[in-house]
C-alpha positions in Angstrom: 133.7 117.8 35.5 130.8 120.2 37.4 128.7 117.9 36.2 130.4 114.6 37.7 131.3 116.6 41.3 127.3 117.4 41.4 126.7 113.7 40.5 128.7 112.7 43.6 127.4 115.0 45.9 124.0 113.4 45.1 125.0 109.9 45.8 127.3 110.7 48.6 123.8 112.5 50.2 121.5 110.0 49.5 123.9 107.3 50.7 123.7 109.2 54.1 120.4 109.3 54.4 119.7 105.9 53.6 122.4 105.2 56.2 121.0 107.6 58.9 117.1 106.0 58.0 118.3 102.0 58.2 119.9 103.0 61.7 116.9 104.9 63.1 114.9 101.8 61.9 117.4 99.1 64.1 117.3 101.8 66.8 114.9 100.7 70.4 113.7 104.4 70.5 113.6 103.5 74.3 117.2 102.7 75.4 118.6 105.1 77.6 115.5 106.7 78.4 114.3 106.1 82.4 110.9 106.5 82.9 108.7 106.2 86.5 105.0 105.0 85.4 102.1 105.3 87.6 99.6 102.0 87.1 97.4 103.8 89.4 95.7 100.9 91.6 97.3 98.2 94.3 99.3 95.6 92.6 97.5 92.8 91.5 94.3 94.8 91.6 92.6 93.8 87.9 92.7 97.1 86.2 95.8 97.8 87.2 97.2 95.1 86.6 96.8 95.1 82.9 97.8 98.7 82.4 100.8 97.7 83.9 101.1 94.5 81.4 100.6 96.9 78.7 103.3 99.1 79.9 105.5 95.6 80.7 105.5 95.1 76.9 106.2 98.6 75.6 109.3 98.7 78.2 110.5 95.2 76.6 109.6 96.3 73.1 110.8 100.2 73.3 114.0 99.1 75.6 113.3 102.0 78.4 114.5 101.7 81.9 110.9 101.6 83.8 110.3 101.7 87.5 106.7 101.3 88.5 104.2 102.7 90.8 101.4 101.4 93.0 99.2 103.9 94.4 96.2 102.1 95.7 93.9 104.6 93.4 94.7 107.3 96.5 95.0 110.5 95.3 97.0 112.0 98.1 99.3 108.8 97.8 99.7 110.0 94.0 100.9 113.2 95.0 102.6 112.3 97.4 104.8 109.5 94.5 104.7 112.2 92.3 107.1 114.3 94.4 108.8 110.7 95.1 109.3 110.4 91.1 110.8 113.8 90.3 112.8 114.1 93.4 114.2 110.8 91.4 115.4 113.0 88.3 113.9 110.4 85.2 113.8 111.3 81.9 110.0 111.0 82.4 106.7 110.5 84.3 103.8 108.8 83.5 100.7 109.9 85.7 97.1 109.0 86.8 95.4 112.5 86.9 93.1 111.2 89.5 94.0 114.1 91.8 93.0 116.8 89.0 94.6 119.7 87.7 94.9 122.1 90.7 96.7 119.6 92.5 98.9 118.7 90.1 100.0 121.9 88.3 102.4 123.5 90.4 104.3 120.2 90.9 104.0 119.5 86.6 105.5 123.1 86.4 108.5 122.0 88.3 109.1 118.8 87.0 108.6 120.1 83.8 111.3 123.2 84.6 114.0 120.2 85.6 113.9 118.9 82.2 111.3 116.4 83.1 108.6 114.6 80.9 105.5 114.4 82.0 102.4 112.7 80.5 99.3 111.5 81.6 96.9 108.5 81.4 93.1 107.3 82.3 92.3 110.5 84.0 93.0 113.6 81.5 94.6 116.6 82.7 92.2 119.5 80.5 94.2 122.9 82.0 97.7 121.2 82.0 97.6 119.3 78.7 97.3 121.9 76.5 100.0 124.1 78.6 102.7 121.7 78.1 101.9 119.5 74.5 104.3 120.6 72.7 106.8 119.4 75.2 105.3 115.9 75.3 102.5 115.8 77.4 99.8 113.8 76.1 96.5 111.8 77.1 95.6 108.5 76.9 92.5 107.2 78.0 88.6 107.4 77.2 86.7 110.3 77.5 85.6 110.2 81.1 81.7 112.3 80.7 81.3 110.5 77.5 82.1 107.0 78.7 79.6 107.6 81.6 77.1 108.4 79.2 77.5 105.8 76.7 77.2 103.0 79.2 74.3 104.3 80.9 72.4 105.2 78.0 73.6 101.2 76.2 72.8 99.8 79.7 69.0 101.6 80.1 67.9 100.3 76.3 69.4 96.9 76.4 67.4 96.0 80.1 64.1 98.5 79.0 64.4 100.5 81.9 62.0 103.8 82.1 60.3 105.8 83.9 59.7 104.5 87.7 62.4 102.3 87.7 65.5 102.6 90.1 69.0 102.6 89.7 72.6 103.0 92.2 75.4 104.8 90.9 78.4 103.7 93.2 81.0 106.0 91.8 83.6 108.7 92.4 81.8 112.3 92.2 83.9 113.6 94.4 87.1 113.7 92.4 87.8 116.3 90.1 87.7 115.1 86.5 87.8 111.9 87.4 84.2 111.9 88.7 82.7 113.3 85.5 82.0 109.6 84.5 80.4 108.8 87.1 78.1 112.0 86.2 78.0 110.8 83.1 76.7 107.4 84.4 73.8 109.5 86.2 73.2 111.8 83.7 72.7 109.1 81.0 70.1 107.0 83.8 68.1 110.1 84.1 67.9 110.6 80.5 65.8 107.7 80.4 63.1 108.4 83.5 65.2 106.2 85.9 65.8 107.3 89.5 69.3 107.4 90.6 71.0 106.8 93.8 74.4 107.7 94.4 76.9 106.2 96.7 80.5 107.4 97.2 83.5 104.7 96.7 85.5 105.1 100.5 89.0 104.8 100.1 89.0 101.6 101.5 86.7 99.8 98.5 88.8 101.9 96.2 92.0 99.7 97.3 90.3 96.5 98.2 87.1 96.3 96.1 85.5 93.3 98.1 84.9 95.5 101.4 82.0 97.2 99.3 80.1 93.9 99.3 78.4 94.6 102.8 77.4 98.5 101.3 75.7 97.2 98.0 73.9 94.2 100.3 72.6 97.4 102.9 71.2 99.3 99.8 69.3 96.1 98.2 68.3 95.5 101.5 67.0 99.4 101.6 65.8 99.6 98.4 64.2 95.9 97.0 63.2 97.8 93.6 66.7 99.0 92.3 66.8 97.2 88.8 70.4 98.1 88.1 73.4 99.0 90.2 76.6 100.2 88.0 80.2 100.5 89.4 82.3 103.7 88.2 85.6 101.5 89.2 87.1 98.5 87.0 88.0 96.8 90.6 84.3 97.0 91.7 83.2 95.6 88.6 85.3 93.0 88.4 83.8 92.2 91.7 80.0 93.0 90.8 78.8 89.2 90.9 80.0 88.7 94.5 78.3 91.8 95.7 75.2 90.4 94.0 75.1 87.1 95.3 76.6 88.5 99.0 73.3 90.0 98.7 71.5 86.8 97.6 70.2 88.4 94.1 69.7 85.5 91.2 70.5 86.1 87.8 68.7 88.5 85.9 67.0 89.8 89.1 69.1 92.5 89.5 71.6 93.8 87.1 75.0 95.1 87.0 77.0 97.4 84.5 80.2 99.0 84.9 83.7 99.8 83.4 86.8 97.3 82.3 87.0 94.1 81.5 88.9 91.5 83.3 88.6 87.9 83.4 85.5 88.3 86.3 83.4 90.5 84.6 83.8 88.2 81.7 82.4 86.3 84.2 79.7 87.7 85.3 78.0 88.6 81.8 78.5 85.0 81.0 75.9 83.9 84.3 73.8 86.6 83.8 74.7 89.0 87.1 76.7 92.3 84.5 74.8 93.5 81.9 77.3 95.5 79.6 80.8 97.1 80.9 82.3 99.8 79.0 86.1 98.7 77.7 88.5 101.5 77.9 91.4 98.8 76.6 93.6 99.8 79.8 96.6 97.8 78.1 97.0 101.0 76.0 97.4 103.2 78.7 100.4 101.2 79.7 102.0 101.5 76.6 101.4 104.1 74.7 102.4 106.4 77.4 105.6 104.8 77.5 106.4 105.2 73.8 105.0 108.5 74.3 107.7 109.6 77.1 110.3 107.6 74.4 109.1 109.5 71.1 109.3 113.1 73.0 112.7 112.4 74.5 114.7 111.0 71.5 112.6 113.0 68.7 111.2 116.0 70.3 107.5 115.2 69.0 104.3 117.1 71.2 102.0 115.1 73.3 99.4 112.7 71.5 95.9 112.9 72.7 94.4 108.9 72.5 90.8 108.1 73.3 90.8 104.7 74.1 87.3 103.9 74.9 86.0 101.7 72.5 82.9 101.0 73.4 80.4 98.3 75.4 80.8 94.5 76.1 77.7 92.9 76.3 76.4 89.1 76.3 76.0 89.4 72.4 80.0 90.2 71.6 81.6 89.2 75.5 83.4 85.9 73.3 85.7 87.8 70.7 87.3 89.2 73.5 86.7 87.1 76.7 90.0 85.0 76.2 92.2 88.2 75.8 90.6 89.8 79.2 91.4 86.4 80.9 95.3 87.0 80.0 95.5 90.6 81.3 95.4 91.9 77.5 91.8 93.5 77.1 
């Protein structure tokens, strides 16, 4: 009779937890859960506009509540939607970490201390991250100094550059963390002999990349030698064949290099104006910080830290992907 009870205890527990497995697996981990994400640049701007179709499709496929934000890559207008977004009470918050970690702690210690997720994407958080993890606060996104790098050093070999020859950097040095890729850029340049010139990105080009197409046309004009001219912005490369030709540069006369792909730069390595850009797949830091928020809140699991930089697009493998990046997908 022990024997038989025993028996039926067995069953009776694994019948439960085959129950309590088969309903996690119908569950959307996401319903219920409100989340405010940060896409970082002006709507409609192209990298912005595919992390936000990558968060679009986790939202459908997770079933989260998502309002998003539009903050015209400003960092003082991300602080200031920051405060927006907690005041707001979610169940979690998505950032850029353009303005850096001494901006942002105090106000990811509050949110945080409401009951607040917070994560980050494209721009890693290196004091904060590790302070809240196991709470959910992870990092997706390439690794900025090493993406710099990797272009420039790709970008010198594939056009021969060396020694003598001249190169701009128009980048963002001046943010914290955010502006190691653009050191990385320069550091990579130098690495090879070349001489770099730096130009800051002014607020204004970071929201509307077109207005930098008179400052790259005064620094060909200044400088007739440059042999390369890379873009630490996915707007501004996007835009890199209409600075060129604003400038009245041919193809192949000078080149340009730079970060994201999007249906222009696709482009522009297709009629010879972009050398390589570095793809950072942007759709993945639309979605995987959503399922992120959605994994911590329901489940309790600790931040995931994702590189997503994959590597360089160049004119020998632009074709695999060209098509994707011309649907807001890559």
């Amino acid at each position: 009779m022990k024997r038989l009870l025993t028996i039926v205890v067995l069953m009776a527990f694994c019948l439960g937890l085959a129950f309590s497995t088969a309903s996690y697996g119908l569950e959307k981990i996401g319903e219920g859960v409100t989340i405010r994400f940060f896409c970082g640049g002006p709507e409609g701007g192209s990298f912005a506009s595919v992390v936000y179709n990558g968060a679009k499709q986790a939202e459908y496929d997770l079933g989260a509540d998502v309002t998003y934000v539009w903050s015209d890559w400003n960092v003082a207008k991300m602080i200031a939607d920051f405060k927006d977004a907690v005041a707001a009470r979610p169940d979690g918050i998505a950032i850029m970490g353009h303005p850096g970690d001494d901006a942002f702690e105090l106000l990811v210690d509050q949110a945080i201390a409401k009951g607040i997720i917070v994560t980050s994407q494209n721009t890693d958080l290196p004091r904060i991250e590790p302070k809240y993890i196991a709470v959910g606060f992870g990092y997706v996104g390439q690794e900025l100094y090493a993406s710099g790098l990797m272009l420039a050093r790709h970008t010198a070999r594939l056009l021969g550059l060396a020694d003598g020859d001249r190169a701009l950097v128009y980048g963002l040095l001046s943010q914290p963390t955010r502006g190691l890729r653009s050191k990385g850029c320069i550091d990579g340049l130098e690495e090879a002999g070349v001489t770099v010139d730096y130009i800051e990105i002014s607020d204004a080009v970071n929201a509307d990349p077109p207005l930098g197409a008179p400052v790259v046309a005064g620094y060909i004009a200044a400088n007739p030698d440059v042999k390369l001219i890379i873009t630490d912005h996915g707007g501004l490369t996007g835009t890199l064949e209409m600075y060129l030709k604003t400038a009245g540069v041919k193809p192949g006369e000078i080149m340009g290099a730079g970060f994201d792909l999007s249906a222009a730069s696709v482009e522009a390595i297709r009629n010879g104006y972009t050398a390589a850009v570095h793809d950072q797949q942007p759709f993945l830091q639309g979605y995987l910080p959503i399922l992120q928020i959605c994994l911590t809140e329901k489940y309790g699991f600790a931040g995931l830290h994702i590189n997503t930089g994959s590597g360089i697009v160049d004119a020998s493998n632009v074709e695999p992907v060209a098509a994707l990046a011309e649907v807001g997908i890559r």
